[in-house]
C-alpha positions in Angstrom: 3.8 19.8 26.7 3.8 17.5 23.6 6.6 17.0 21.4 6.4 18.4 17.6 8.5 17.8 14.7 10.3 21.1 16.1 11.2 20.7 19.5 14.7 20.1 20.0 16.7 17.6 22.3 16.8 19.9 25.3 13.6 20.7 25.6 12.7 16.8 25.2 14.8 16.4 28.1 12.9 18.8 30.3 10.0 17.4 29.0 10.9 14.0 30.2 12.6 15.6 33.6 9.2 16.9 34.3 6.7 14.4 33.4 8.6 11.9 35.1 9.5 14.2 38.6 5.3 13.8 39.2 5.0 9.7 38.3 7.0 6.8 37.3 6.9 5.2 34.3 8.7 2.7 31.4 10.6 4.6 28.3 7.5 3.1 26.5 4.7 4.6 28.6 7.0 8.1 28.1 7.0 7.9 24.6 3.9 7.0 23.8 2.3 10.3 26.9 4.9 12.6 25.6 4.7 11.7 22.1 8.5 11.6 22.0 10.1 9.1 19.9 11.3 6.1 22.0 14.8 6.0 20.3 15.0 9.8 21.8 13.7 9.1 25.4 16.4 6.3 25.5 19.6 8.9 24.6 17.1 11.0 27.0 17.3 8.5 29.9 20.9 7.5 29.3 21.9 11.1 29.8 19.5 11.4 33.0 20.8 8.3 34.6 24.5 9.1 33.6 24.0 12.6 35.5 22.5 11.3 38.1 19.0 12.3 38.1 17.4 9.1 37.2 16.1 6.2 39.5 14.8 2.8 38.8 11.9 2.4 41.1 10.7 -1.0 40.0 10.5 -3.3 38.1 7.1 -4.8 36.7 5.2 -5.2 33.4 4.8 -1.9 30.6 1.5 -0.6 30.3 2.3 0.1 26.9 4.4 -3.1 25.6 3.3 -5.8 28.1 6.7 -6.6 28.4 8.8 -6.8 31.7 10.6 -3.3 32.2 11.9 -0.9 34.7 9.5 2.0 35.8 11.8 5.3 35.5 11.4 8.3 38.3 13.4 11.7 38.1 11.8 11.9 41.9 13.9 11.0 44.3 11.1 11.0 47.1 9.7 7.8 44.9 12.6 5.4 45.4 12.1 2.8 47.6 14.9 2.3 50.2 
C-alpha cells in the first residue's frame, strides 16, 4: 500500500505497523518504501513506541541516508534478547 496525498494518519500508521511487522528498517528507509513523508513516520513511530508496539532492533548505518540510525521492528519475534 503506498501513501497518496489522501490517506489519512491512521491508515499511515497501519501502513507503517505492517510494513514494518515483516522487516526492520530506519524512519528513512520507511519513508522513502512507503512513500510516506518522514516528518509523518516520525509522529508515526513516536506514537508506536509510546504504545508499546515498537522495538529498536539495532543499530547500524541507513540505507537511505548513510547515516548511523536505529533499525525499527513492530515484530516482536525480531528483537534480540
Amino acid at each position: 500500500m503506498q501513501f497518496t496525498k489522501r490517506t489519512t494518519k491512521n491508515t499511515q500508521e497501519k501502513i507503517i505497523f505492517s510494513y514494518l511487522k515483516k522487516r526492520i528498517a530506519t524512519n528513512s528507509m520507511i519513508a522513502v518504501s512507503t512513500g510516506i513523508p518522514r516528518a509523518s513516520v516520525c509522529k508515526v513511530k513516536r506514537k508506536l513506541e509510546t504504545e508499546g508496539k515498537l522495538f529498536e532492533v539495532e543499530q547500524g548505518l541507513c540505507k537511505v541516508s548513510n547515516h548511523k540510525a536505529y533499525f525499527l521492528t513492530t515484530n516482536p519475534n525480531m528483537v534480540k534478547p
